[in-house]
Residue, then its C-alpha position, 0 to 999 in steps of 0.5 A: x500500500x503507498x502512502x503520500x505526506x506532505x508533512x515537509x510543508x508546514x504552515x507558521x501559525x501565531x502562538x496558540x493557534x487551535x490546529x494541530x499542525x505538528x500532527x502531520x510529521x508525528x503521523x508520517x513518522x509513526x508509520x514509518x517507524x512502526x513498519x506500517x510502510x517503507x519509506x519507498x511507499x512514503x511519497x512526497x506529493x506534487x502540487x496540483x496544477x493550477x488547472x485541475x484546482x480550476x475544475x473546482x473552485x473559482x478563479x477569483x478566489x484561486x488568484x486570490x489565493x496566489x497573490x495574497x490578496x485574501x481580505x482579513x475577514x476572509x483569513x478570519x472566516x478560514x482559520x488560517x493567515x495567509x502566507x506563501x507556505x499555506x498556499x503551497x501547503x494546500x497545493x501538495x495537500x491537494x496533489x497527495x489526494x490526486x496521487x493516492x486517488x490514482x494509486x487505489x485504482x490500480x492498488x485497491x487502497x492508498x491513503x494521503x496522509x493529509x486531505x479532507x479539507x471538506x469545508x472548502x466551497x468553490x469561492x472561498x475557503x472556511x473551518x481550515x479547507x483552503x481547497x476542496x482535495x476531494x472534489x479537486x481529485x474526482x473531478x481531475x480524475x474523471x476529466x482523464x476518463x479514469x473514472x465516472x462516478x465517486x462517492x465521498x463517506x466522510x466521517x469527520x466529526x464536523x458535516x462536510x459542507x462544502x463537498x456537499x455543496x460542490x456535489x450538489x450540482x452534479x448527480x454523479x458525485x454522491x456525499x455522505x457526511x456523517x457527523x455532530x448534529x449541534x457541532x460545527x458547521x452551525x450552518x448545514x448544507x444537505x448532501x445525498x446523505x446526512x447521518x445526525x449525531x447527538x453529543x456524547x454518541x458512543x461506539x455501540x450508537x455509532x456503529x449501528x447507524x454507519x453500518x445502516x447507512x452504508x448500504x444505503x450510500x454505496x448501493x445509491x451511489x454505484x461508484x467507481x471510487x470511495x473517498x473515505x474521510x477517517x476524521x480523528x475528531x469522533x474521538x473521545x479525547x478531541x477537543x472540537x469533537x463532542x462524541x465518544x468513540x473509544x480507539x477500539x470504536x474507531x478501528x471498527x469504524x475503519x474495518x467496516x467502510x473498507x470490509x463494505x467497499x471490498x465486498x462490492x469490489x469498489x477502490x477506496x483513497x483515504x484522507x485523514x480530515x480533522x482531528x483536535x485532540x486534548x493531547x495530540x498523541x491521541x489524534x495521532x494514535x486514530x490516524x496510525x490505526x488507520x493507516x495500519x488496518x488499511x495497509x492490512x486490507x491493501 
């Protein structure tokens, strides 16, 4: 199984800032070290051309993007100040989510080691998303003919707005968000498939509900590909997250989307979306068994 990481491109936050950006070595690293893959299946992405982030998202806001042009309420709205470094971040994160989509067509599985920025809209950028990985990498994909239609099981803690919003429009990308009902985004967007979760949702409650759903997404859909979006935030431990799934809950969770796509033979990429956990190690820790239960299905 190959994995990408653009965890060479760190972004320079202020002081205190809430994302965790330091998880993305940490993660690469663990993977690495505890052999889940060999430092020849750890691939450093290209950034996404300029062309493919167009299928998306608007060039206004790309050129605003590029040049630093993005007004402070816009910066605000995102999450993030603007530097070259975020731009270039975004490219590669985007490029790991085209690469690792090709590879699970030819492999099965692959997984970008970043990704999921699932708040991102055609014209601006919120909740941390700069750009829409994702739908960049379907619509990149299905542009060269490598595939038709995709289906997107995000289960980040948070409702996948603005992949909602992107599929809307186009029948042949099917999204499924399954997430905190009061958490953010205070604002939903209707997908084809929204799963609600009250606060303090356990494993046994979840479990349940994704294994109803699932059927449901995947026999609608049809798909050529899965996008799985394995957010760390449903974690008992996360700051944002407001759920209870325990690390046995998660490993679960993994084990059922990927046992559901096998046995309809459909590929699946991997992103690892959010993750805000009190102590960091424990974000780290759900996207490692991630890593390690896909590898074991690959």
């Amino acid at each position: 199984m190959h994995f990408w990481s653009s965890a060479r491109f760190p972004v320079p936050l202020p002081d205190g800032h809430r994302f965790p950006i330091a998880k993305y070595a940490l993660l690469r690293d663990a993977i690495l070290g505890e052999g889940i893959a060999a430092a020849a299946r750890m691939h450093e992405p290209a950034p996404i051309s300029r062309d493919e982030v167009l299928l998306t998202h608007d060039a206004a806001y790309l050129e605003r993007l590029e040049r630093g042009a993005m007004p402070v309420a816009e910066q605000r709205k995102l999450g993030f100040p603007w530097s070259e470094a975020l731009v270039e971040r975004s490219l590669r994160a985007a490029g790991g989510t085209r690469e690792a989509a090709a590879a699970a067509l030819e492999d099965g599985v692959a997984m970008n080691l970043a990704g999921g920025t699932h708040h991102a809209f055609a014209t601006h950028g919120e909740g941390y998303c700069v750009l829409n990985d994702v739908v960049i990498a379907w619509r990149a994909l299905r542009r060269a003919r490598r595939i038709a239609r995709a289906a997107v099981i995000d289960l980040d803690v948070h409702q996948g707005n603005g992949t909602h919003a992107l599929g809307a429009a186009d029948p042949d990308l099917y999204t499924m968000s399954m997430h905190g009902r009061r958490n953010y985004p205070f604002h939903k967007v209707h997908g084809r498939l929204d799963v609600e979760l009250e606060d303090g949702t356990g494993d046994d409650v979840y479990l349940d509900l994704l294994s109803a759903a699932l059927p449901t997404a995947l026999a609608d859909s049809r798909p050529d590909l899965v996008f799985y979006l394995a957010g760390a935030d449903p974690h008992e431990g996360d700051a944002l997250g407001r759920l209870a799934l325990t690390f046995d809950g998660l490993k679960r969770r993994d084990r059922l989307v990927l046992q559901a796509c096998r046995e309809i033979g459909v590929p699946v990429c991997i992103v690892i979306a959010g993750g805000y956990g009190r102590d960091i190690r424990d974000t780290v820790q759900v996207h490692v068994n991630t890593a390690r239960i896909a590898a074991e299905h690959g």
